[in-house]
Structures are given as structure tokens and as C-alpha cells.
C-alpha positions as CSV (number, residue, x, y, z in Angstrom):
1,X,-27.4,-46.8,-9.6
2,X,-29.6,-48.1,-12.5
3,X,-28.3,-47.4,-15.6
4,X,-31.4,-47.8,-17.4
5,X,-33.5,-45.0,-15.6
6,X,-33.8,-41.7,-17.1
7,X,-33.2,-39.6,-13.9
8,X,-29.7,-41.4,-13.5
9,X,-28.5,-39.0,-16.4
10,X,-30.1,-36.0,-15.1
11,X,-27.6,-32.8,-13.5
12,X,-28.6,-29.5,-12.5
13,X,-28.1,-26.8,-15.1
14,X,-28.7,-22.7,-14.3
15,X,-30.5,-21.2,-17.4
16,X,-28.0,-18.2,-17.8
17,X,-25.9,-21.1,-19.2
18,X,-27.4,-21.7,-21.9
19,X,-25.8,-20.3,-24.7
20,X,-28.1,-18.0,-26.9
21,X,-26.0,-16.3,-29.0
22,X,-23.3,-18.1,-30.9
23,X,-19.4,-16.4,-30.8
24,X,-17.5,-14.9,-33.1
25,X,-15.3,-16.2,-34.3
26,X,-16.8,-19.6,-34.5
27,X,-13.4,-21.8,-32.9
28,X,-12.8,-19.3,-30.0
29,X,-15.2,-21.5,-28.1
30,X,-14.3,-22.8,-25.1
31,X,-13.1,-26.6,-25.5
32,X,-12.8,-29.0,-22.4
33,X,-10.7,-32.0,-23.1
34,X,-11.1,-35.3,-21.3
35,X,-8.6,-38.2,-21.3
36,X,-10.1,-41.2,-21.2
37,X,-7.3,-43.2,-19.2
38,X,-6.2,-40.9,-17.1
39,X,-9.4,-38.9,-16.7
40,X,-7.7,-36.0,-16.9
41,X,-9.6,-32.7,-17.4
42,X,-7.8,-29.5,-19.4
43,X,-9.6,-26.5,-20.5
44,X,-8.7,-24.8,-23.4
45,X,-10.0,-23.3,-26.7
46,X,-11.7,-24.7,-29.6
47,X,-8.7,-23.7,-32.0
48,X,-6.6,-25.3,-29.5
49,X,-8.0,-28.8,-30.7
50,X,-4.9,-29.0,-33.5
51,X,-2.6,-30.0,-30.2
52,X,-4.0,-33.1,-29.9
53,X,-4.4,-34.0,-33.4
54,X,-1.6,-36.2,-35.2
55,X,-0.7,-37.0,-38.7
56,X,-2.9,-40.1,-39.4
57,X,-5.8,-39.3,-37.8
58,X,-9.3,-39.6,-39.4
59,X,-11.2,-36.7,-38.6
60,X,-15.3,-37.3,-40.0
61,X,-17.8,-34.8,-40.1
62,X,-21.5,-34.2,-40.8
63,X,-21.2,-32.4,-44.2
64,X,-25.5,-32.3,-44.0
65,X,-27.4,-28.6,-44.5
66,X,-30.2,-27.3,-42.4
67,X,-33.3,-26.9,-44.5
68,X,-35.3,-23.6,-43.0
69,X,-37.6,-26.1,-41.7
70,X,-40.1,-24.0,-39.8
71,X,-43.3,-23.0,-41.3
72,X,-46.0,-20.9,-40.3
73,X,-49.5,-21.3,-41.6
74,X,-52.8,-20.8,-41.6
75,X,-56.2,-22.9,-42.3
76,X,-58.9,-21.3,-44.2
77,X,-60.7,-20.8,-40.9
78,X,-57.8,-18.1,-40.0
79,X,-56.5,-20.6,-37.2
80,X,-52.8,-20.4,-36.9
81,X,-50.6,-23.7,-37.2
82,X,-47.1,-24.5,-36.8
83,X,-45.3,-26.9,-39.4
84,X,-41.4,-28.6,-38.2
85,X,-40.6,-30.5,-41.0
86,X,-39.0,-33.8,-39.7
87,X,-38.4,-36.3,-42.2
88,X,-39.2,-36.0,-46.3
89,X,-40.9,-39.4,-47.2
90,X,-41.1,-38.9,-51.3
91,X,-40.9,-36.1,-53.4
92,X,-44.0,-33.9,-51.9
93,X,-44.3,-35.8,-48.9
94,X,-43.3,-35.3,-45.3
95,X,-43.7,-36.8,-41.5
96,X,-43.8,-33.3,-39.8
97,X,-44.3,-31.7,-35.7
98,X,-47.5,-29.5,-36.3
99,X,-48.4,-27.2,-33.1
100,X,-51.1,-26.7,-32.3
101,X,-52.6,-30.7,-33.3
102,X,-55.8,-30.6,-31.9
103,X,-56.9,-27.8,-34.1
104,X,-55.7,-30.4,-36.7
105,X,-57.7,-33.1,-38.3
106,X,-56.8,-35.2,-41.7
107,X,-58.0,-33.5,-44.9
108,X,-56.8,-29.7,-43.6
109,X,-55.3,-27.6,-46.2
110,X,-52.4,-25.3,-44.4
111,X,-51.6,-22.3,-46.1
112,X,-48.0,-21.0,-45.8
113,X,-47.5,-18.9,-49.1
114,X,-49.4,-18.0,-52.1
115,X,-47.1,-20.5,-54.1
116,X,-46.8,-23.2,-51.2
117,X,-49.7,-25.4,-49.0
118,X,-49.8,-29.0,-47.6
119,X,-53.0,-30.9,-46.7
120,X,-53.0,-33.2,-43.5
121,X,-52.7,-36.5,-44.2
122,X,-52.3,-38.6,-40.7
123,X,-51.9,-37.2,-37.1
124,X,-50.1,-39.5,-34.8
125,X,-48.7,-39.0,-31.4
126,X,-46.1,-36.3,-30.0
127,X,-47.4,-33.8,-32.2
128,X,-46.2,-36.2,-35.2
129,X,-48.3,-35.6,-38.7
130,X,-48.1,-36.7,-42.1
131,X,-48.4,-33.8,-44.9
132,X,-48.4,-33.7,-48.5
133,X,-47.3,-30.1,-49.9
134,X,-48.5,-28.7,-53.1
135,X,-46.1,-26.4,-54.6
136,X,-45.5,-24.1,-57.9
137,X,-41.7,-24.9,-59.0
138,X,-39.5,-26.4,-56.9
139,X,-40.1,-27.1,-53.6
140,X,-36.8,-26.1,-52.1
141,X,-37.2,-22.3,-53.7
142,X,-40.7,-22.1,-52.5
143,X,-39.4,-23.3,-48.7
144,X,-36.9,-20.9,-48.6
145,X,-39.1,-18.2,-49.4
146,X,-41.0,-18.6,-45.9
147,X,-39.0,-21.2,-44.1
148,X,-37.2,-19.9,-40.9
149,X,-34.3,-22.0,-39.3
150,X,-35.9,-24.6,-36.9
151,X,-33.3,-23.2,-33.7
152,X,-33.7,-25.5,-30.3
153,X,-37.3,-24.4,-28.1
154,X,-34.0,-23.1,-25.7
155,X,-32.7,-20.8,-27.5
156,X,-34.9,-17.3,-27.5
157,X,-33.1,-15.1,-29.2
158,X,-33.0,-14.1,-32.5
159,X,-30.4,-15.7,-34.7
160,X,-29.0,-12.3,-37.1
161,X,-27.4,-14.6,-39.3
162,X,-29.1,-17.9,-40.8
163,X,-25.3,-19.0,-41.7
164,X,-24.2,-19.6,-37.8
165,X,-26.8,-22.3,-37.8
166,X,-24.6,-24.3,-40.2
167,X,-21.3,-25.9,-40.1
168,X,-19.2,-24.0,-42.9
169,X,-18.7,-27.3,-44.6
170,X,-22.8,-28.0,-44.9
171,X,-23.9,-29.0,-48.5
172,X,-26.4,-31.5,-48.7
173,X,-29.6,-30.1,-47.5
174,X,-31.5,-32.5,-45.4
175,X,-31.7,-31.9,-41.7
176,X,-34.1,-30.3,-39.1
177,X,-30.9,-29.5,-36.8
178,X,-27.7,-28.4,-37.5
179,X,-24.8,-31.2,-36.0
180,X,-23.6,-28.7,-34.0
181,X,-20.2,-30.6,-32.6
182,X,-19.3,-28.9,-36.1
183,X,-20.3,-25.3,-35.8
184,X,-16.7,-24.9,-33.9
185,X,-15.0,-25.1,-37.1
186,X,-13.7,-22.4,-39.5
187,X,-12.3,-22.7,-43.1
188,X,-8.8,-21.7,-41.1
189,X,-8.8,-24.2,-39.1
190,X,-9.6,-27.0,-41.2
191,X,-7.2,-26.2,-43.6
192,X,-4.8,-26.1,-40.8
193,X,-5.9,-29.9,-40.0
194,X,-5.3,-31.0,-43.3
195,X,-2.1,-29.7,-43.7
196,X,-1.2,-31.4,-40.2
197,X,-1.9,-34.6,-42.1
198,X,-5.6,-35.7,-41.1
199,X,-7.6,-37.0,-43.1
200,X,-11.3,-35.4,-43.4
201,X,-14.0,-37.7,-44.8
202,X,-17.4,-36.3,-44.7
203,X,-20.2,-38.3,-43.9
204,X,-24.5,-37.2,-44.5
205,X,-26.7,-37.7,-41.2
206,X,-29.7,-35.7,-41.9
207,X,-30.7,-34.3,-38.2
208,X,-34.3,-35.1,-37.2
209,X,-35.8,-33.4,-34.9
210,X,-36.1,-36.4,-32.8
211,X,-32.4,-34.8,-31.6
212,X,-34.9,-33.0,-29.2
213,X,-37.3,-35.1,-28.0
214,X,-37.0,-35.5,-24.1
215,X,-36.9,-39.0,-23.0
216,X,-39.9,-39.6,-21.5
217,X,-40.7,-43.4,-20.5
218,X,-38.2,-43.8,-16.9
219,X,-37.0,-46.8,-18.4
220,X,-34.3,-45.8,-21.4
221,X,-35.7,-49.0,-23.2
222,X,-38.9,-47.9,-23.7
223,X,-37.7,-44.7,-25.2
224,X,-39.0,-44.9,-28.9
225,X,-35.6,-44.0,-30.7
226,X,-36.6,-41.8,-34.0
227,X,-34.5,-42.6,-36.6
228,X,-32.9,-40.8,-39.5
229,X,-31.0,-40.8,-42.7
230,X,-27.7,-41.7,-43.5
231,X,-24.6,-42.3,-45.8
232,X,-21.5,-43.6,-45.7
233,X,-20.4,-44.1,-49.8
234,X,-17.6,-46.5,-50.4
235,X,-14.9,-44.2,-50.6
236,X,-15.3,-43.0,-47.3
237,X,-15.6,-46.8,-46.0
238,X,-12.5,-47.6,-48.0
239,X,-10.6,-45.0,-46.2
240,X,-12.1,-45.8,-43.1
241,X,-10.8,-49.6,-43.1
242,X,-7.7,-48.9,-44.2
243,X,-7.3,-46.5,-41.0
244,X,-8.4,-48.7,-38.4
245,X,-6.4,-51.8,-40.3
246,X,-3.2,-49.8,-39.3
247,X,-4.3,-48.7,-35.9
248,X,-4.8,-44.3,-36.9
249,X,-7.5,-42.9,-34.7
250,X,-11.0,-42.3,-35.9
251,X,-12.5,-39.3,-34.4
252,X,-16.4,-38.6,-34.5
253,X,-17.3,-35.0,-34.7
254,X,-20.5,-34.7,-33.5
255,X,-22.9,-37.7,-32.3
256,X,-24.2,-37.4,-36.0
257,X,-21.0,-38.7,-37.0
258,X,-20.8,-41.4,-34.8
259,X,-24.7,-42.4,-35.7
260,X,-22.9,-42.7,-38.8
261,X,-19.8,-44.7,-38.1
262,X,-21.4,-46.9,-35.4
263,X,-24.1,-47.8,-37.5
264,X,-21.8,-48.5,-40.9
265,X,-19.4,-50.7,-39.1
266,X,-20.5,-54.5,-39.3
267,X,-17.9,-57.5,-38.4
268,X,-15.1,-54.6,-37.7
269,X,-15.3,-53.4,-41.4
270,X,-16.8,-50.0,-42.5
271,X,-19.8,-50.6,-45.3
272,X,-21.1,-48.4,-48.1
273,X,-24.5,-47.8,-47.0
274,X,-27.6,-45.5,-47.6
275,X,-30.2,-46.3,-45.4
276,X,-32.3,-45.0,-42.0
277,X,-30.4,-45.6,-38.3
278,X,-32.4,-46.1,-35.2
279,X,-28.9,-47.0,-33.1
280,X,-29.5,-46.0,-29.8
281,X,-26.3,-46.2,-27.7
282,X,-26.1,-45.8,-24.1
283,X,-24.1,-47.7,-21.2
284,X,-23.3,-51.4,-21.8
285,X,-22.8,-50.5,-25.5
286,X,-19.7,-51.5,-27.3
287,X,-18.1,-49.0,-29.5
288,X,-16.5,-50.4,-32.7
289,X,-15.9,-47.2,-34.8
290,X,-14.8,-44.1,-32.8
291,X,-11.7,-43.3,-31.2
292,X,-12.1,-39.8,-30.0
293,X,-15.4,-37.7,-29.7
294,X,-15.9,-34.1,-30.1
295,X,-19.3,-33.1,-29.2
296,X,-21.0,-30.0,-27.3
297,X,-22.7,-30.2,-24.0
298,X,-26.1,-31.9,-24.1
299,X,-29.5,-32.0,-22.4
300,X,-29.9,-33.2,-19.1
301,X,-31.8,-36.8,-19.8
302,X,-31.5,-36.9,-23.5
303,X,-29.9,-39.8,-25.8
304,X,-27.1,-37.7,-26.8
305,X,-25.9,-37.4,-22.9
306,X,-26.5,-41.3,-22.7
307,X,-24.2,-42.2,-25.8
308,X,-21.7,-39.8,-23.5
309,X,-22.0,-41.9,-20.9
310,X,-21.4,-45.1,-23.1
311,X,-18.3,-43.8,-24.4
312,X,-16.5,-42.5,-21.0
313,X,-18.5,-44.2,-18.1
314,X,-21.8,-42.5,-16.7
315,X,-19.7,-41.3,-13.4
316,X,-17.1,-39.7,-15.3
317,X,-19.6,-38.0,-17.8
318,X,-21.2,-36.3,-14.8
319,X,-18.1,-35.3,-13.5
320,X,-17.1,-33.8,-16.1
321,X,-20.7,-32.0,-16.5
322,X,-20.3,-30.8,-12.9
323,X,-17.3,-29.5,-13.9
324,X,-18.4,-27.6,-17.0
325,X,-21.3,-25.9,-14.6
326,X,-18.6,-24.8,-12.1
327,X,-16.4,-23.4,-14.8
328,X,-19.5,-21.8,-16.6
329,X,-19.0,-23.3,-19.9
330,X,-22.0,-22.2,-22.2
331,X,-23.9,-25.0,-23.2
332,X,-26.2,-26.8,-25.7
333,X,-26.1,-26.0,-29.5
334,X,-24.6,-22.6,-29.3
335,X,-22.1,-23.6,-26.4
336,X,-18.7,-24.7,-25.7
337,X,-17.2,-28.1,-26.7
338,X,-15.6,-31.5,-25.1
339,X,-13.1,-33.6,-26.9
340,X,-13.4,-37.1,-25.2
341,X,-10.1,-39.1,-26.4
């Protein structure tokens, strides 16, 4: 088995299990815990998570917002374009997906609005461009005037509530995706965690839609890792340290979160930090942040599946796939969960 070849992280998936519609309410999920020394497998629900949490632990989530990141256009020839945005460069630029490109060249004006436009300004590959927008106001009003949430090309139905594509404890707007490890979560329930003694620190990951991106080259290495903002401020790293100086757990919600923590944690310390992450973890990689993992069920090839594999073995992470198909655990961004500890 070559850990470095795509197709060694690939499992068969029926479609009718992927979840379309997300459930009310948002913790009575199905959650499918895995111990990692035993290799135990329980199935529960998502509320059930609070049984094995402990006083101590450090429980960090993605506090980043979805921006309504779709946009469609039009060029003054009538043709119909596309617009994801991806990544904000400065104040009116951004790298964006544009569909369809070849009706694209640099210099096109886009039309989404009467108050909002962007002119191409590079095309590159995977469908990658460069636009600058010119807006009346604020840019933020004038997106969510036309913007539609940027939902996963798997999902096809229509979401009835823009809200259920955001963890209830989103506030900095920023990402293309939601972290959706976190959609699980109700004010109840978190509230019940905090008075169990955890700690919450919230963390910023702004989702790129990179999230999505199949892996294309066979070899994992040649995979051109897209990268995207982060913080960790030094309140957060403080707290952090002083956890894993007495031996408390640290548990990721979300790959986001451990993008974050993974990525912040240099000579076994936590660091303030505001910067881009390209980390790409997959088997062979040594974990010096996270304890425990909750996460949803991921793409067949993707990156997310490989840092899976890096955190409970390859074999086991397929097991336990097999076992969620078997068990017909909905899956992807509107599915069930897994808490890996």
C-alpha cells in the first residue's frame, strides 16, 4: 500500500448518502466515536458528545462566517458568468473560481448588480481568476444584496435557511465554506460544555474553497495545497500552553481548527500568529497540537480524509468509513459526525 497515491484513500460511497438537507435540531446528528487505543467504535448522537468531555478539556472552534460568496453575472455581451469568491487580496480585490473561463479574458467588466461589478484582471489555471470589484458603499452590503451561500457542487437542494450554513457561533466573515465539524453545535449545548468545565477558545480559519478541490496529481505530493487565512491571538495561545503544560486535552473541532493549532504550534509552544497556512497533513505526519478530533465525514480522495488518516492510521480510517456506509451515516457537510479521541 502506497501511502502517497491518491487512490489509496479512495472508498465507495452510494449517492443517497449524501446528506442534502441539514437536521433539525442541529446536535441530533448522528455521532460515531472512535477510540484511538482500543479502536473501539460506538454510535451515538451528536448531543451525546458531553459523555466524553471532562473538566479541563480545551475544546477550539472555528468562530469564522460564510460570506454569500456566489455571484452571478453578466458581460455586456449578455454572456452569463459565474463568480466563487476565494480569497480577498486588498480592499477591492479578490483571487476568485469564475465558470465559465474560456468566455473570460483580462479587461472583462462582469456585471452582478446595478451598485456592484468587477473587471478581470488575471486568469490562471483551475478556473482561478483575479478580479477587482467596483462598488457604491460598502462592499459587504452590496454582496449581500446578490450573493447566495457558495453550498458544496454535492449538495442540490435548496438550502430554506441561509443560517444552517453557519456554525451558531460564526462572527468574523471571511470564508467560502462553512467549517462544518461545527454546524453540530447549538447554543444549549455549548453552554452545557462550559458549565461542565471546558474551556472554549475560538480560533479564525477563513474556508477557501480550495476545501473542495479534488486531488488530482496520483502522487499526494504534487497536490498544490491552496492555502488560507488564519489566527490564533495571544490569548488563545496563552491558554493553549498552559493546557498542554499540565497535560488537559486539546480537541480540534473541525480540520479548520486543527489547520489552526497545527500550524501555530512551533517548538511544542502555541504562538500568536496572523498569517496564511498551506499545512498539508497526511500519513507520516506528526501531530503536536490536537488531542481529539471532531470532524464530519469527508470526500473520498480529498486532503481532509488524508489528515484522517494521519491522525488514526489510514487502515483504521477506512474501517471506520466502511463502517459509516454500512450503518448509513449521512455524509459530507450536511452529515453526521466522528469524534476521533
Amino acid at each position: 500500500m502506497d501511502l502517497l497515491d491518491k487512490k489509496t484513500y479512495y472508498y465507495d460511497l452510494p449517492e443517497e448518502l449524501i446528506a442534502q438537507t441539514p437536521l433539525e435540531p442541529r446536535d441530533s446528528s448522528r455521532l460515531l466515536v472512535y477510540d484511538k487505543e482500543s479502536g473501539k467504535i460506538e454510535h451515538k448522537v451528536f448531543h451525546d458528545i458531553t459523555d466524553y468531555l471532562k473538566k479541563g478539556d480545551v475544546l477550539v472552534i472555528n468562530n469564522s462566517r460564510v460570506l454569500p460568496a456566489r455571484l452571478f453575472g453578466y458581460k455586456d455581451t449578455g454572456a452569463k458568468i459565474e463568480i466563487l469568491l476565494q480569497k480577498r487580496l486588498d480592499l477591492k480585490n479578490w483571487q476568485c473560481i469564475a465558470r465559465p473561463t474560456k468566455r473570460l479574458k483580462v479587461g472583462d467588466k462582469v456585471t452582478f448588480s446595478e451598485h456592484l461589478r468587477c473587471f478581470i484582471r488575471k486568469i490562471g489555471e483551475y478556473g482561478l481568476v483575479d478580479v477587482e470589484f467596483e462598488f457604491e458603499g460598502v462592499f459587504e452590503h452590496r454582496l449581500s444584496e446578490v450573493g447566495n451561500m457558495p453550498l458544496p457542487p454535492y449538495i442540490k437542494e435548496k438550502l430554506k435557511d441561509n443560517e444552517r450554513y453557519q456554525t451558531v457561533y460564526s462572527k468574523i466573515e471571511g470564508s467560502s465554506a462553512a467549517p462544518t465539524a461545527g454546524l453540530h453545535f447549538t447554543p444549549e449545548l455549548l453552554d452545557k460544555i462550559k458549565k461542565m468545565g471546558v474551556q472554549i477558545v475560538e480560533v479564525v480559519l477563513h474556508v477557501g474553497l480550495g476545501t473542495f478541490r479534488p486531488v488530482k496529481e496520483d502522487n499526494i505530493l504534487k497536490h498544490d495545497m491552496h492555502s488560507e487565512f488564519f489566527e490564533m491571538s495571544k490569548e488563545n495561545a496563552e491558554i493553549l500552553n498552559k493546557a498542554k503544560s499540565e497535560g488537559r486535552r486539546i480537541i480540534a473541532v473541525g480540520t479548520t481548527s486543527v489547520r489552526v493549532l497545527e500550524s501555530s504550534c512551533k517548538d511544542g509552544k502555541f504562538m500568536p500568529m496572523k498569517e496564511e497556512t498551506k499545512i498539508f497533513i497526511y500519513p507520516g505526519y506528526k501531530f503536536k497540537a490536537v488531542d481529539c478530533l471532531i470532524t464530519n465525514f469527508h470526500l473520498p480522495e480529498s486532503t481532509l480524509i488524508m489528515l484522517v488518516s494521519a491522525f488514526i492510521g489510514r487502515d483504521e480510517t477506512m474501517r471506520v468509513y466502511e463502517t459509516a456506509v454500512k450503518e448509513k451515516y449521512r455524509f459530507f457537510s450536511f452529515g453526521d459526525a466522528c469524534l476521533f479521541k
